[in-house]
C-alpha positions, 0 to 999 in steps of 0.5 A, spaced: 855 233 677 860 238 677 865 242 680 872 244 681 879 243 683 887 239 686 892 241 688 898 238 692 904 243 690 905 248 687 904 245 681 897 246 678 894 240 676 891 246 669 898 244 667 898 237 668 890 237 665 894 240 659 900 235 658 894 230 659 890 232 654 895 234 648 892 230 642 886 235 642 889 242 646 891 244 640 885 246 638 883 249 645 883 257 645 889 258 650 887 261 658 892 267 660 896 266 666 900 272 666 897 276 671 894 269 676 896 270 683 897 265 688 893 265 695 895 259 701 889 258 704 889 254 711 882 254 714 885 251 720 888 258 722 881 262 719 878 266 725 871 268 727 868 275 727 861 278 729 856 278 724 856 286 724 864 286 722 862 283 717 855 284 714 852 291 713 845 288 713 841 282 716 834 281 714 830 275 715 824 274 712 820 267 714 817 264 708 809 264 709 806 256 710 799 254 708 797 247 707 798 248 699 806 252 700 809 247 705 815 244 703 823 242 706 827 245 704 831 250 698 834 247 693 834 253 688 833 260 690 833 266 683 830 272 687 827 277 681 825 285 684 818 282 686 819 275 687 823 269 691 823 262 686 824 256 690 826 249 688 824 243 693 827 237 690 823 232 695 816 235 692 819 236 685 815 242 685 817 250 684 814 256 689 814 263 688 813 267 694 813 275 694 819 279 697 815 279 703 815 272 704 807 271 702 806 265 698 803 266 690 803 260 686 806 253 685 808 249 680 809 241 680 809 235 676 802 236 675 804 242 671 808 238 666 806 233 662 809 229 657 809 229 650 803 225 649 800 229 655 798 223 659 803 223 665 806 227 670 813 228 669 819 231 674 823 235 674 830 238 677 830 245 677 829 251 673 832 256 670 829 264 670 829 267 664 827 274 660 823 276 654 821 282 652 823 285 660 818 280 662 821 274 667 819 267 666 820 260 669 824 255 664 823 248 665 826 243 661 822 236 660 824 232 655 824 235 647 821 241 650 822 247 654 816 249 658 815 257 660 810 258 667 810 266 669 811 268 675 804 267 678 805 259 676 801 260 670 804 257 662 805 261 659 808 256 653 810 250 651 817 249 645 822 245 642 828 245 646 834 247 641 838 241 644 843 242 640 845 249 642 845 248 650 842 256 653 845 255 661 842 262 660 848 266 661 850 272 656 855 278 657 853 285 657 855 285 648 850 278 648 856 274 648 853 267 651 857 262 655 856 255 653 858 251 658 859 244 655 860 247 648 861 243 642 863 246 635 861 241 631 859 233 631 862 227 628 863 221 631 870 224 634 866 230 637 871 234 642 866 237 648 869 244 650 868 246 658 867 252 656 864 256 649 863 263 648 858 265 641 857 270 639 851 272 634 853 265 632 860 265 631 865 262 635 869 267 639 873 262 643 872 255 646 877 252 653 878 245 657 877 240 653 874 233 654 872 227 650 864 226 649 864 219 653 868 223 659 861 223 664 861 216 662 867 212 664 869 217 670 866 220 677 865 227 677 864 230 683 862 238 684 860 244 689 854 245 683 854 252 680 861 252 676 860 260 674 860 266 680 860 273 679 867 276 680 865 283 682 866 285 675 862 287 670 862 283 664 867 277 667 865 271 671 869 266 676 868 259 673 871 253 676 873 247 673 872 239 677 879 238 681 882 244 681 884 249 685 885 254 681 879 261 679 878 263 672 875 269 669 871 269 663 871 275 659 866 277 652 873 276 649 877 269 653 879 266 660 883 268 665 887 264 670 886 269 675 888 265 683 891 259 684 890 257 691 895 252 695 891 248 701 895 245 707 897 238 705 891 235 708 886 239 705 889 237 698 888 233 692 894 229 688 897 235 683 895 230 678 888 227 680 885 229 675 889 226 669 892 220 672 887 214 670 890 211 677 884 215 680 878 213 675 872 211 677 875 211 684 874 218 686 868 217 692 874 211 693 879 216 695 875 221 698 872 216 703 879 215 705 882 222 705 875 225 708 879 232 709 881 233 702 876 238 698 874 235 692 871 242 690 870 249 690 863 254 690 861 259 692 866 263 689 864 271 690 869 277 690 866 283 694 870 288 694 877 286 697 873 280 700 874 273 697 867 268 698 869 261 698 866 255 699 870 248 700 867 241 699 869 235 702 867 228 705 869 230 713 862 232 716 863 234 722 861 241 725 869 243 727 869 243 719 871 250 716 870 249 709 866 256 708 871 261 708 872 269 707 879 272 705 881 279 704 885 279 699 889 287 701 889 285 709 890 277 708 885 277 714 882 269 713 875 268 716 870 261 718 863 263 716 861 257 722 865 262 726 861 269 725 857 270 732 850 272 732 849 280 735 844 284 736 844 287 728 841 279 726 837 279 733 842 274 736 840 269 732 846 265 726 846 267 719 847 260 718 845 254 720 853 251 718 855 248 725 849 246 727 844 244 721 846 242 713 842 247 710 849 252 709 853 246 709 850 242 703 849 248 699 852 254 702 850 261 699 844 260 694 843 267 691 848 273 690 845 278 687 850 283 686 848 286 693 845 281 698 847 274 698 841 269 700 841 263 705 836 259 708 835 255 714 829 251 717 824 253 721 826 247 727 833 251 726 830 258 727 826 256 734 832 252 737 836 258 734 831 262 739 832 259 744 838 259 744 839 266 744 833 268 749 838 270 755 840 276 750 833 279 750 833 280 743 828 286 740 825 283 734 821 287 729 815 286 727 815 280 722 820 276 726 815 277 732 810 275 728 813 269 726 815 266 733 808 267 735 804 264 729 809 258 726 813 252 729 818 248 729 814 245 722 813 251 718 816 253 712 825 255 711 827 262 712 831 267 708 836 271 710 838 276 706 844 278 708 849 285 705 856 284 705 861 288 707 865 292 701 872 291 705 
């Protein structure tokens, strides 16, 4: 698992990793900090909005239900110019539906074979890539990289190059970024968190860590460490146990903001190095559950900052999903942004009310939309809910709720940030 950030003072616990990991930084390219700003975030104090305040477009799009592309819930979304790709952890399957939320194909275990092509093989997600502008679906199953179309059908089948780890994400110049980056192998190999190659050169290589690290510790995440900055070429990336965004660049990292939490909200300054806390995260988390052992969800959108917080308090009043604005310092609960007439009356999340946003927050931004989902069971209650407001509902939505039920397929909402 993976993820981000501490932070009890001002300290930071980057500072504290760096004392921790002397013996090998030095072989680490060095993070610049000089233009790093700090933010107090108090979620207790985040107000709520409406919906249009905050949000320029609302679409929901209702995902089509047949006996075949019934599945829960989204646990991965990648949304190309004519697609929606959804990952379903319970079914272990891949389903691609067109824009308008009609089902196309599905690919399941029956799909994937092993290597002596008997058994069904699972798999855990998928990864969306590119060749000769055509778009493919990757799956990884054993030594192999599986590539499907976007009608479910196989298009290949490779070795995988599991020596040079390809999370897919490059810069405009192809610089590729590694996540797990190893610049050579003996038996005292050195991983880096974070790599850049280009044309199979090194360009620079930061945080690093001992090949055993994943076995002699917990590491708990938000998922996703890499989120777009609203920049061309620079990506937000999150470390396990900090409160701190970096940037990364064709050419290095940045330190750009460190957030300082309220005192409940924190973790130890040098939870992540101290060995006191090893092996014992879930441990600490399970007594201090207001504590964010993570961050996600990390998105700047004009003067907004998007930010997710993870913790072990469950409870509906929780805001640990929040939107800054970095000019007017103005803070906002997600869980607080009203439904209007511009969403129907009807949320644009299920957070506070379900666990679709709470356990994964946004599941895509594309540069203009960021997308969620929730259930259908969450969308008839939400109806109901909101019956006193004589909703107008155009044609889809209306269709929807008259054709479907409680049972049916989630449904996605596309929604377009405001710039500021």
């Amino acid at each position: 698992m993976k993820l981000s950030l501490n932070l009890k003072t001002a300290l930071c616990t980057f500072f504290i990793y760096v004392s921790f990991y002397s013996p090998i930084i030095a072989q680490s390219s060095k993070i610049d900090s000089s233009a790093m700003v700090t933010l107090r975030l108090d979620p207790g104090s985040a107000r709520g909005a409406a919906v249009s305040q905050v949000f320029e477009e609302v679409s929901f799009i209702p995902l089509e239900t047949t006996k075949e592309s019934l599945f829960g819930s989204i646990s991965q979304l990648e949304v190309t110019e004519k697609c929606f790709i959804v990952y379903d952890y319970d079914t272990k399957s891949i389903l691609i539906f067109s824009k308008a939320g009609k089902f196309k194909a599905k690919i399941n275990s029956s799909n994937i074979k092993d290597e002596k092509g008997k058994e069904a093989q699972s798999f855990w997600g998928f990864s969306l890539k590119q060749e000769n502008h055509e778009d493919f679906i990757q799956i990884n199953s054993g030594k192999y990289s599986i590539y499907f179309d976007l009608n479910g059908k196989l298009a290949k089948k490779v070795q995988s190059k599991d020596d040079k780890p390809d999370n897919g994400l490059k810069f405009a110049d192809k610089t590729q970024i590694v996540e797990g980056y190893l610049d050579k192998k003996d038996k005292d190999s050195i991983y880096y968190q974070v790599g850049l190659v280009k044309d199979s050169n090194e360009v620079a290589k930061y945080l690093p860590y001992k090949a055993d690290r994943f076995k002699n510790d917990q590491f708990y995440s938000g998922g996703n460490p890499f989120y777009d900055s609203g920049i061309a070429d620079e990506l937000f990336f999150l470390n396990y146990y900090e409160y701190n965004i970096f940037k990364v660049t064709p050419k290095k990292m940045l330190l750009a903001y460190r957030i300082i939490f309220p005192a409940i909200n924190s973790l130890p300054a040098d939870f992540a190095a101290n060995p006191v806390y090893k092996n014992k995260r879930q441990e600490y988390f399970e007594k201090y559950p207001k504590a964010f052992y993570a961050i996600s969800n990390t998105y700047k959108i004009g003067d907004q900052l998007f930010l997710k917080m993870h913790n072990w308090d469950h409870s509906k009043e929780n805001k640990n999903a929040l939107i800054y604005n970095l000019k007017t310092t103005a803070l906002i609960s997600v869980n607080g942004i009203e439904p209007d007439s511009s969403s129907f009356f009807l949320p644009v999340t299920d957070l506070g009310f379900y666990y679709d946003f709470s356990n994964r927050g946004f599941l895509k931004y594309d540069k203009k939309y960021f997308y969620t989902s929730y259930s259908s069971l969450a969308m008839f209650a939400f109806k109901e809910q909101s019956a006193d407001k004589k909703p107008k509902y155009n044609a889809l939505m209306s269709n929807y709720f008259k054709t479907e039920n409680r049972k049916s397929n989630p449904v996605i909402i596309q929604l377009k940030p405001k710039q500021d």
